[in-house]
C-alpha positions in Angstrom: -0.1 -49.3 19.5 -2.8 -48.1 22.1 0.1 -46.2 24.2 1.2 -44.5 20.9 -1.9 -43.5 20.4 -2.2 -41.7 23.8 1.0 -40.2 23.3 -0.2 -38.7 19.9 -3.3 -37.3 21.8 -1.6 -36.1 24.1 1.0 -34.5 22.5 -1.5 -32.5 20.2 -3.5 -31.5 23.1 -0.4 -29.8 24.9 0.2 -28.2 21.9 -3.7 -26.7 21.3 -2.9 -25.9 24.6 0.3 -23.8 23.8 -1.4 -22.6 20.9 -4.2 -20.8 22.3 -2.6 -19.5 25.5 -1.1 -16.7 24.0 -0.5 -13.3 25.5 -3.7 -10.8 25.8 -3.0 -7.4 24.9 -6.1 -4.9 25.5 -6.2 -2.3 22.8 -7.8 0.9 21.5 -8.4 1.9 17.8 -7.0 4.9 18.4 -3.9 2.8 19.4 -3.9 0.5 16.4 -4.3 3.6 14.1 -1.2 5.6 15.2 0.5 2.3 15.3 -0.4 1.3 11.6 0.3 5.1 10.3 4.0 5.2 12.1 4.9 1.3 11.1 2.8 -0.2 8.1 4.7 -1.5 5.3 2.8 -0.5 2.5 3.0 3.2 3.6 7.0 3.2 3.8 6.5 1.6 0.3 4.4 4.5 -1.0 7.1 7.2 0.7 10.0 5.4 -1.2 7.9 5.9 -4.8 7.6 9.5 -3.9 11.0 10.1 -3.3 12.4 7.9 -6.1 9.7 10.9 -8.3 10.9 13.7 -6.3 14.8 12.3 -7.0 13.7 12.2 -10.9 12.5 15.6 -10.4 16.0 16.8 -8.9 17.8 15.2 -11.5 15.6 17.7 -14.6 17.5 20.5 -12.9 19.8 19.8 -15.3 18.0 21.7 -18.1 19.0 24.9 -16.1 22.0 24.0 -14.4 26.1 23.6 -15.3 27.7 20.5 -15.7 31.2 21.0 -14.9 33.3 18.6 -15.4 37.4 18.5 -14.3 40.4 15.8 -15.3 44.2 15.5 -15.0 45.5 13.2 -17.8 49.6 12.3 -18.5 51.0 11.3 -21.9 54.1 10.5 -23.5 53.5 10.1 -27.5 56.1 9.9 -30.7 53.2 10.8 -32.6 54.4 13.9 -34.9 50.8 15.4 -34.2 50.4 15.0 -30.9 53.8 15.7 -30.3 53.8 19.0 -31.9 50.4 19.9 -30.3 51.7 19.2 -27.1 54.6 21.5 -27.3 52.5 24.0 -28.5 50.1 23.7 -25.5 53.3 23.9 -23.5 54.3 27.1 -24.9 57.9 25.4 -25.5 58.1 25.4 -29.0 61.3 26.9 -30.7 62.3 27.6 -34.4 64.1 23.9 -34.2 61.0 22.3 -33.8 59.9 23.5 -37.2 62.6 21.0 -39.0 61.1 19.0 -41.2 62.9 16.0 -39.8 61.7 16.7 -36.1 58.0 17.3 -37.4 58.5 14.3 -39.0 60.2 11.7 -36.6 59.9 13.9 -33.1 61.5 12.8 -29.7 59.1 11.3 -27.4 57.2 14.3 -25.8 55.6 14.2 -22.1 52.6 16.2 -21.9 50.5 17.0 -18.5 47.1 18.6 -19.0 45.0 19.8 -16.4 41.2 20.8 -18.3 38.1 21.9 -16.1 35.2 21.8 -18.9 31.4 24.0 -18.4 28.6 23.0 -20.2 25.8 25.9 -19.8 22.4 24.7 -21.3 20.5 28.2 -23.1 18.0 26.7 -24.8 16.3 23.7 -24.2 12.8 23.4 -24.6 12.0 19.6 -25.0 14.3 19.5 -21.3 11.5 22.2 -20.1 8.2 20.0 -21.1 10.4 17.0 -19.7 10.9 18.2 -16.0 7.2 20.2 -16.0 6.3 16.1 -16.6 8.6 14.8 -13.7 7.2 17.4 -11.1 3.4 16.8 -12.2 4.8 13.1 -11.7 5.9 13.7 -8.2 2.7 15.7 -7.0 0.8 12.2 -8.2 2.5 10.3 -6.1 2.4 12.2 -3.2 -1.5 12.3 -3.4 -0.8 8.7 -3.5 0.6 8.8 -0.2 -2.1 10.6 1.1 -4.5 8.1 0.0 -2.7 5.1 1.0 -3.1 6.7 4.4 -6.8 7.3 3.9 -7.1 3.3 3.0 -5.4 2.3 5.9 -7.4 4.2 8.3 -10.6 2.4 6.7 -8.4 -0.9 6.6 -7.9 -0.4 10.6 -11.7 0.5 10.8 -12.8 -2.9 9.3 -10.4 -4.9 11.4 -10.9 -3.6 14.4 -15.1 -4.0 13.7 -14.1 -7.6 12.9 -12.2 -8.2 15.8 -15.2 -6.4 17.9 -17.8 -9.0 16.7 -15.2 -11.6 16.5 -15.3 -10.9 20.3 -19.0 -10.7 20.6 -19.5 -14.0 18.5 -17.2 -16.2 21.2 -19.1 -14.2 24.1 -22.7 -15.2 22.7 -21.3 -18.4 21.7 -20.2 -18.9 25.6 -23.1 -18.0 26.8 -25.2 -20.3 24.3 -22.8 -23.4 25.7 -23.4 -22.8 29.5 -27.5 -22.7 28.4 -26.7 -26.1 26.4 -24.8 -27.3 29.3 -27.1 -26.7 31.7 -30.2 -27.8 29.9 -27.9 -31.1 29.4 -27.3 -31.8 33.1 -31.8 -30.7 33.1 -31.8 -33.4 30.7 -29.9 -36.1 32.2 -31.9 -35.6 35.8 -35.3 -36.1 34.2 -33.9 -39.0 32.2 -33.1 -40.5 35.7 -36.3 -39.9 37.0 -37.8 -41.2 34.4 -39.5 -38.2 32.4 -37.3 -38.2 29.0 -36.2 -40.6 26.6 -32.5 -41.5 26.2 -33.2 -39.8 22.9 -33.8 -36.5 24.2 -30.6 -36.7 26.6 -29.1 -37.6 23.2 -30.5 -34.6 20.9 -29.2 -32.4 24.1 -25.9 -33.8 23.9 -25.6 -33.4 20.2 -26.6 -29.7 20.3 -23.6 -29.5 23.4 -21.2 -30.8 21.7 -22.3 -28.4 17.9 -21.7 -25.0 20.3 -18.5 -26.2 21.8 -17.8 -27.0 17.6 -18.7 -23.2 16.7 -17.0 -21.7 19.4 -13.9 -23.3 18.4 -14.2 -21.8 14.9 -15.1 -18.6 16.6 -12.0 -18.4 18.4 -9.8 -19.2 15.5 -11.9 -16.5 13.8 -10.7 -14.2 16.8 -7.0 -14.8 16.5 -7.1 -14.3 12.7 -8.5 -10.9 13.0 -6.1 -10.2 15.7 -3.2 -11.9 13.8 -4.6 -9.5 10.4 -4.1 -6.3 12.6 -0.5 -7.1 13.8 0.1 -7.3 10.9 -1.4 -4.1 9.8 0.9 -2.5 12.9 3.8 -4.2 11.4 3.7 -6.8 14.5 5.0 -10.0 15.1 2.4 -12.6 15.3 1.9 -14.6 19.0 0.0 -11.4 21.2 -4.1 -11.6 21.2 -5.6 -8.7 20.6 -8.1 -7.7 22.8 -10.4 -4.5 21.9 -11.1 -1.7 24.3 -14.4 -0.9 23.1 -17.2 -3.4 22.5 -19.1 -3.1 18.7 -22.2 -0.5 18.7 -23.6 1.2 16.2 -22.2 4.2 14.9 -23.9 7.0 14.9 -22.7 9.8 12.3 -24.0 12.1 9.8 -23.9 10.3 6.2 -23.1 11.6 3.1 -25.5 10.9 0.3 -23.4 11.8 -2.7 -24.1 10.0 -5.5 -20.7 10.6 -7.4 -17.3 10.4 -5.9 -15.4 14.2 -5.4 -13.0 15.0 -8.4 -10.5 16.2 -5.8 -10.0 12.3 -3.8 -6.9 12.0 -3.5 -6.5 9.0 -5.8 -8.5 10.2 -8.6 -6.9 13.5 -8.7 -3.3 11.4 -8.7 -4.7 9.7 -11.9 -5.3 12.7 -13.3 -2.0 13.9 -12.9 -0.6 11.2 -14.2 -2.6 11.6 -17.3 -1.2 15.3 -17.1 2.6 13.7 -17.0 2.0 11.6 -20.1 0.8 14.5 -21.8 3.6 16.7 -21.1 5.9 14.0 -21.9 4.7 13.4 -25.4 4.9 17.2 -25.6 8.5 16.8 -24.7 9.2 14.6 -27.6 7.6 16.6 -29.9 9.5 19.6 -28.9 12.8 17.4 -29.4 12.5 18.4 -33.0 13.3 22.2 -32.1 17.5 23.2 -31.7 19.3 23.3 -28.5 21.3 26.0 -27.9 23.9 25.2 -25.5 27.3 27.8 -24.5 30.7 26.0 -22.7 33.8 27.1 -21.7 37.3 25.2 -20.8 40.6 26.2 -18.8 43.3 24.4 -19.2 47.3 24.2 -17.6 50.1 22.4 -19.3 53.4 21.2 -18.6 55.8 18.7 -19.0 56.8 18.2 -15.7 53.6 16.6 -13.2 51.8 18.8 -11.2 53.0 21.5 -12.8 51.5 24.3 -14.7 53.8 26.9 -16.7 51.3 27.0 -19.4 47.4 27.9 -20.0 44.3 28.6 -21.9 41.4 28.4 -22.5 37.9 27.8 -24.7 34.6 30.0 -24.7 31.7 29.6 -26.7 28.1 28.7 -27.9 26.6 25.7 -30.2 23.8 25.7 -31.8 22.8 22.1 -32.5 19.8 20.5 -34.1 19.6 17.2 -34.9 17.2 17.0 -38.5 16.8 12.7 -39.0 17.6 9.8 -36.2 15.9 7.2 -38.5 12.6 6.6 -37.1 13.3 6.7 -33.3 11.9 10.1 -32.7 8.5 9.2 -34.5 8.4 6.0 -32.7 8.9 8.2 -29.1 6.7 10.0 -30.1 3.8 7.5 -30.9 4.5 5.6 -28.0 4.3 8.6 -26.0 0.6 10.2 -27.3 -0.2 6.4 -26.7 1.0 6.2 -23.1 -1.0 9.7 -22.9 -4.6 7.8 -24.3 -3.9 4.9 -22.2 -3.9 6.8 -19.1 -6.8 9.2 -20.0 -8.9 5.9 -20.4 -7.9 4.6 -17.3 -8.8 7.9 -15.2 -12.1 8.0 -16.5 -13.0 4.1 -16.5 -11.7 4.4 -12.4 -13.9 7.4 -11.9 -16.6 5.4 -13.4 -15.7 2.4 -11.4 -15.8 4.4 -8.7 -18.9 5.9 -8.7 -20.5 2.3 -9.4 -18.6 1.6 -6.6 -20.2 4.2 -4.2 -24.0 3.6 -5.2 -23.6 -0.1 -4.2 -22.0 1.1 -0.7 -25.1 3.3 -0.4 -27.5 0.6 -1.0 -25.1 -1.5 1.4 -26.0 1.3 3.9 -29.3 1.5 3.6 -29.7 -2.3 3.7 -27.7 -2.5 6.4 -29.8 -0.2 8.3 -32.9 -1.5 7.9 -31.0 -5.0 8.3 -30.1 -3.4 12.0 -33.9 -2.9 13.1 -35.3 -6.2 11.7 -32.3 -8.1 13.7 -32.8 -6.2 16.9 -36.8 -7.2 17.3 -36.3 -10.9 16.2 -33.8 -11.1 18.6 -36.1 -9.8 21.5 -38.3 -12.0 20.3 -36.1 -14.9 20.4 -35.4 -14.5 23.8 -38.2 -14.2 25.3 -39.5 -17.4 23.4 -36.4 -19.0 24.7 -37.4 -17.7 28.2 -40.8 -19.1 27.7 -40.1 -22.8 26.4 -37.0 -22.6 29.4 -39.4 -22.6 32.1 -41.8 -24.7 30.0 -38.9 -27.5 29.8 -38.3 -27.1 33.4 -42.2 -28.3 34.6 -42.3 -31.1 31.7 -44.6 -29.3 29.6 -41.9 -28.5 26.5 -40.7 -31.1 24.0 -36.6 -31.3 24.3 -36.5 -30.5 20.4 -38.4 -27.5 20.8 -36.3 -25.9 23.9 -32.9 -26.9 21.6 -34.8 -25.0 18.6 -35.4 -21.9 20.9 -31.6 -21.9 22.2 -30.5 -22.4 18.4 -32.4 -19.8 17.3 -31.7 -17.2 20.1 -27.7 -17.9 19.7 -27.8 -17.2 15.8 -30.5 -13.9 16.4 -27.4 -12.7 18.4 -24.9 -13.5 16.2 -27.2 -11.8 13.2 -27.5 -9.0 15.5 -24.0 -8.1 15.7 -23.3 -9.4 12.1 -25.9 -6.3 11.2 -24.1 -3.5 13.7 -20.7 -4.7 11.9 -22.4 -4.3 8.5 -23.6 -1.2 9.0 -20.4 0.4 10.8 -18.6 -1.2 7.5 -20.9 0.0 5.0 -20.7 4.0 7.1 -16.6 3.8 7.1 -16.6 2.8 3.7 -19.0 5.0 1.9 -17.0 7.7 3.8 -13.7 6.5 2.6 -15.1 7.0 -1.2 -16.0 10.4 -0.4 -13.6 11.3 1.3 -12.1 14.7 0.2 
């Protein structure tokens, strides 16, 4: 049981160790970007929806266009009708064919037609209102491709920050370990010499073992930002991420707007989607007016296949309106106007969310700012009181808890140091990406 045991151990510990030696790859945010922009899935997504609009958009040509539409049909009928049609489309007809008897009883007839048919719409103003709709439509949803560009670029922003103080957090955390291990090995010589309790060695070993603990977590913490931004690029997982550039602050001029601009990208798509809704119900109202449509035919018959001794054809115009389909029309046109509310509400409740939305990244800023400056004097202060009780330790004048205190303390000023840098580079990108033009 004890060698089974072993083997388990050791088996998981080969695989830790397959698991985090994976493949470093250094790169830039510049990288990352152009990478996410070319492959990303959600982008191809958005490009399909605008051409599936721009294909619906194509296909209201029709209200302007011909249909033209061709056939070649064969038939052999006793019928006395089609029968005497048919000769008469042939042109064959003869003063026999007039017997009673014949008209009455006919031979079987074989008729080939050849007909090319045109369909001209004149009038058709309910058509009009429909493909105004389906091109306001399409305009939408290329603004939506504009702003699912503008979101990933702010989606790449935040993961590459995270991956930055991911970074920072195991190199503090690394640091903070060799300190701890260090002070341990301080620890266990005085304990042989006789100056600290086995307790102290103990409380050393326990605050060893606690760093080695978070910088596990911060390495996972590393590979799942990397692992997120792969995935962003449209990457396999398995390749570590490594950032070019190291997490500072960013300095750039902020915009103070308190309200989002009417022209975002996003908000103006809503917008014209409220537009579409409205043209749309406009369409079904106007399906109450007449359509006024001219066509036209050619046709070639014979009795003989692919021939053609005999022709005519069809011109004209209809004027069609159609008075009473039940209810269906009202119905259309209810659901329509209420497809049309719908969408007005929902613009303005997102402008309003939005704008909620930017005065809490504002305050984010502003907190984060200050949160920058408090962080960056307690954690000179921390080290130089770690400094201090270091050397203190190192004569026998410091208590072991209070040189453990001072190391705790100096690792977690760091990490709130560069927790505040990444809050206030989030908080910049993102009150940029709301007002964003």
């Amino acid at each position: 049981m004890k060698i089974k045991k072993i083997s388990i151990l050791i088996s998981f510990s080969l695989l830790s160790v397959a698991f985090f030696a994976q493949e470093t790859k250094p790169i830039s945010k510049s990288e990352v970007l152009s990478k996410v922009l070319e492959a990303n899935t959600s982008l191809k997504i958005s490009e399909q929806a605008f051409k599936v609009s721009q294909a619906d958009f194509k296909q209201s040509r029709a209200v302007f266009l011909p249909s033209i539409k061709a056939s070649y049909t064969g038939i052999n009928t006793t019928n006395p009708l089609m029968a005497f049609g048919s000769k008469l489309n042939q042109e064959f007809l003869t003063p026999s064919d007039f017997d009673p008897n014949l008209l009455n009883n006919p031979d079987a007839v074989t008729n080939f037609a050849t007909k090319i048919e045109i369909q001209q719409p004149l009038i058709n103003v309910d058509g009009l209102y429909q493909r105004k709709a389906a091109n306001t439509k399409m305009q939408a949803t290329e603004l939506q491709i504009q702003r699912t560009q503008e979101y990933l670029t702010f989606e790449v922003e935040k993961a590459f920050m995270q991956l930055q103080l991911a970074y920072k957090a195991v190199e503090v955390l690394e640091k903070a370990l060799k300190a701890a291990q260090a002070n341990n090995k301080l620890a266990n010589d005085s304990f042989k010499q006789g100056f600290l309790q086995k307790a102290d060695v103990l409380s050393v070993e326990v605050r060893v073992t606690e760093v080695k603990n978070q910088l596990q977590q911060a390495k996972s913490g590393m590979r799942n930002a990397s692992d997120y931004l792969l995935f962003l690029m449209n990457e396999p997982q398995g390749t570590l991420l490594q950032p070019k550039e190291e997490l500072t602050l960013i300095e750039e001029k902020i915009n103070t707007a308190e309200t989002v601009p009417e022209n975002r990208a996003d908000i103006k798509a809503m917008q014209l989607a409220s537009e579409a809704y409205k043209k749309m119900n406009k369409a079904d109202k106007m399906c109450f007016l007449p359509r006024l449509n001219a066509f036209g035919s050619y046709e070639l018959y014979d009795d003989k296949i692919f021939q053609a001794d005999a022709n005519g054809y069809i011109v004209g115009a209809q004027l069609s309106w159609d008075l009473f389909k039940g209810s269906k029309r009202f119905g259309k046109i209810e659901k329509s106007n209420a497809q049309y509310q719908k969408a007005t509400y929902e613009y303005e409740q997102y402008v309003s969310k939005s704008n909620l939305e930017l005065n809490k990244a504002n305050r984010m800023l502003q907190d984060a700012k200050n949160s920058v400056s408090l962080t960056q004097l307690a954690l000179e202060q921390s080290k130089e009181s770690l400094r201090i009780r270091t050397n203190r330790f190192k004569e026998g004048l410091e208590k072991t808890s209070d040189l453990l205190m001072a190391e705790t303390q100096y690792a977690q000023k760091q990490l709130e140091y560069y927790q505040s840098l990444f809050q206030y580079n989030y908080a910049l990108a993102y009150v940029q990406f709301l007002t964003k033009e």
